[in-house]
KELUM-184233 format. One record per residue (C-alpha): residue number from 0; residue in three letters; x, y, z. Coordinates in nm, 4 decimals, m for minus. Example, Ala and Ser with C-alpha at 12.3 -4.5 7.8 and 13.67 -1.06 7.14 Angstrom:
2
R     n   res         xx         yy         zz
R     0   ALA     1.2300    m0.4500     0.7800
R     1   SER     1.3670    m0.1060     0.7140
//
This chain:
109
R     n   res         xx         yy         zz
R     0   UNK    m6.8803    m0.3100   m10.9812
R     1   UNK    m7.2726    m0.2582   m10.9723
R     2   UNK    m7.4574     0.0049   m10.7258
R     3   UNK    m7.8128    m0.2313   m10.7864
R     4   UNK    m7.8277    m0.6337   m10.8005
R     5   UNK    m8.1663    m0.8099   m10.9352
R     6   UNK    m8.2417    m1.0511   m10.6316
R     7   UNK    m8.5101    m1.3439   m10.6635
R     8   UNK    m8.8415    m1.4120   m10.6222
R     9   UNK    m8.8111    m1.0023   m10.7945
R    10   UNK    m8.6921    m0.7022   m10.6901
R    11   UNK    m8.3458    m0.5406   m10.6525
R    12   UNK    m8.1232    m0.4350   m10.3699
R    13   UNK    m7.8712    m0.1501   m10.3905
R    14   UNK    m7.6167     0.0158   m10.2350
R    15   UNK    m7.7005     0.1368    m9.8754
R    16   UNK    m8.0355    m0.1094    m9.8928
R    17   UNK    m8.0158    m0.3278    m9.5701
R    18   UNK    m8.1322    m0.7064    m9.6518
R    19   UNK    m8.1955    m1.0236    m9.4830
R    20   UNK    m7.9268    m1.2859    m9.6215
R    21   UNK    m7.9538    m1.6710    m9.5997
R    22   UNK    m7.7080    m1.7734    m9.3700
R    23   UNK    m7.4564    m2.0550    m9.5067
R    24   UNK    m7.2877    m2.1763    m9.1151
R    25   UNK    m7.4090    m2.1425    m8.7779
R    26   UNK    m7.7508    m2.1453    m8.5460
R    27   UNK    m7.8864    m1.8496    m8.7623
R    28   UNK    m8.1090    m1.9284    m9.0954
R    29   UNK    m8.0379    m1.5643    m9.2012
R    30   UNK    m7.8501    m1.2555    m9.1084
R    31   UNK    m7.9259    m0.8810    m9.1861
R    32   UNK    m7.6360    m0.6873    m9.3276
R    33   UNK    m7.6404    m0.3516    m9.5269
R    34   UNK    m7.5195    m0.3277    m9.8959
R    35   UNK    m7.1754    m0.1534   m10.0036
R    36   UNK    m7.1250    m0.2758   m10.3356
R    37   UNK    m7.2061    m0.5559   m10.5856
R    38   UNK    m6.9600    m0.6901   m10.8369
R    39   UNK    m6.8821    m0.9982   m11.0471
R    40   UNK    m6.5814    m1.2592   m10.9480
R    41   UNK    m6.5135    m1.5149   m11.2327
R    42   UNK    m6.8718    m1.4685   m11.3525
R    43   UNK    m7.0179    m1.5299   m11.0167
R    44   UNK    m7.2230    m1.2557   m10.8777
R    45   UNK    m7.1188    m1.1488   m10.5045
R    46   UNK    m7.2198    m0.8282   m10.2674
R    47   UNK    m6.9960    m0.7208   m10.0345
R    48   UNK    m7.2163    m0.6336    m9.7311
R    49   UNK    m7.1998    m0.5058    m9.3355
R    50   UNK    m7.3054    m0.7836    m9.1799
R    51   UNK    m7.5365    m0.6868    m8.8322
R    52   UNK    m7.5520    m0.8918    m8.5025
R    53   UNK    m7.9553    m0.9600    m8.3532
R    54   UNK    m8.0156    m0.7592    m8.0488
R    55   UNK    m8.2408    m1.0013    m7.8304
R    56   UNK    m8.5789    m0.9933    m8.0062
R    57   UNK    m8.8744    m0.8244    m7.8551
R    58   UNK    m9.2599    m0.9146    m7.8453
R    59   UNK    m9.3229    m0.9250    m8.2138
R    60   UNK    m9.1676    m1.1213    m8.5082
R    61   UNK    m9.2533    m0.8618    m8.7461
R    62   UNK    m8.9492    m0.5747    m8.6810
R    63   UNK    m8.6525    m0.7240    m8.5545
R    64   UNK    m8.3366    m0.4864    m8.4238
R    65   UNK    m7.9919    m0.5705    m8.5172
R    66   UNK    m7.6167    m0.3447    m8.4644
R    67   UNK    m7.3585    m0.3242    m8.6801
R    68   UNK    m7.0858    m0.5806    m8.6645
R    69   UNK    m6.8535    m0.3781    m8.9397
R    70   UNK    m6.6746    m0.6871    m9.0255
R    71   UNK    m6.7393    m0.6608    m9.4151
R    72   UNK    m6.7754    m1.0029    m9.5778
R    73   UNK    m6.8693    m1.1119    m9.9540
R    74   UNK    m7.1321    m1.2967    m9.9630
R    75   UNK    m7.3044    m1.4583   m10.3170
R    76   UNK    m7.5732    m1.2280   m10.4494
R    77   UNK    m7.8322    m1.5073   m10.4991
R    78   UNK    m7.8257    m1.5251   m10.0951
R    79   UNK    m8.0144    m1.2045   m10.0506
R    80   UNK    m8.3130    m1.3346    m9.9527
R    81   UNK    m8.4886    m0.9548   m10.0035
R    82   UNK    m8.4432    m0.5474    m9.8854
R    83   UNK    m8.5919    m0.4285    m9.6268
R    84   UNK    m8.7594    m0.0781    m9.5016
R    85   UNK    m8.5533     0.0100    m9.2413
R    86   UNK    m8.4906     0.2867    m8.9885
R    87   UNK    m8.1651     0.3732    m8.7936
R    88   UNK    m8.2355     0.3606    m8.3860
R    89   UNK    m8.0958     0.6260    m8.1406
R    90   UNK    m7.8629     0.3626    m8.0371
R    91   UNK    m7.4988     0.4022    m8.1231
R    92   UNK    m7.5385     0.2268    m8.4996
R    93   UNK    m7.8686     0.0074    m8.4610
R    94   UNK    m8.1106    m0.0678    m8.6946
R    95   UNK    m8.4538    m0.1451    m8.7004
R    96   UNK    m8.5887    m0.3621    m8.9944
R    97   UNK    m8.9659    m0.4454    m9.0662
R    98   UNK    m8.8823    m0.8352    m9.2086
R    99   UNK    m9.0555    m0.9166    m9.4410
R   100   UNK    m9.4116    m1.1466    m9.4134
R   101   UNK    m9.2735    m1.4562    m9.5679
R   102   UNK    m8.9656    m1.4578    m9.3478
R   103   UNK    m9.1492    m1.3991    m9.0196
R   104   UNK    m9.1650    m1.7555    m8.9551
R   105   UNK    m8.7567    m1.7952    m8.9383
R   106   UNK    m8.5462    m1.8030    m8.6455
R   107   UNK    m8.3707    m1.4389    m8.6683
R   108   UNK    m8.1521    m1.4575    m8.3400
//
């Protein structure tokens, strides 16, 4: 078990962190979820994460708001697309992320 994960093109995510994931099935190209732990499964690295449902998006592309789904899954570590500043909402457990530039022009919802 790991409390920080190096995630590509650089950076790392660690517990707590919420990131943007690439999604594997469905309509969405990526999720947001919120780290609990990283750890290692046959030499494969995986992150078990809270994954969020979008809340319908507003005006701008740029901060998106999503609500906790708390249906933990595992998900492979080389998925997190990046972290994200974030800021809870008064909303019972919302979340407001600012996505990042280079992921503006993906579908979120």
């Amino acid at each position: 078990m790991s409390g920080e994960a190096r995630i590509q093109p650089a950076g790392t995510c660690r517990r707590k962190d919420v990131v943007l994931v690439k999604a594997q099935h469905g309509q969405q190209t990526m999720f947001a979820a919120q780290i609990w732990m990283h750890a290692e499964v046959s030499g494969f690295p995986v992150s078990l994460v809270n994954r969020f449902k979008p809340l319908p998006a507003g005006r701008s592309s740029s901060v998106s708001e999503w609500q906790a789904d708390h249906k933990p899954e595992l998900v492979a570590t080389e998925d997190i697309l990046a972290a994200c500043i974030h800021t809870p909402v008064p909303r019972q457990g919302n979340v407001s992320v600012l996505v990042p530039w280079r992921f503006r022009r993906w579908a979120l919802a």
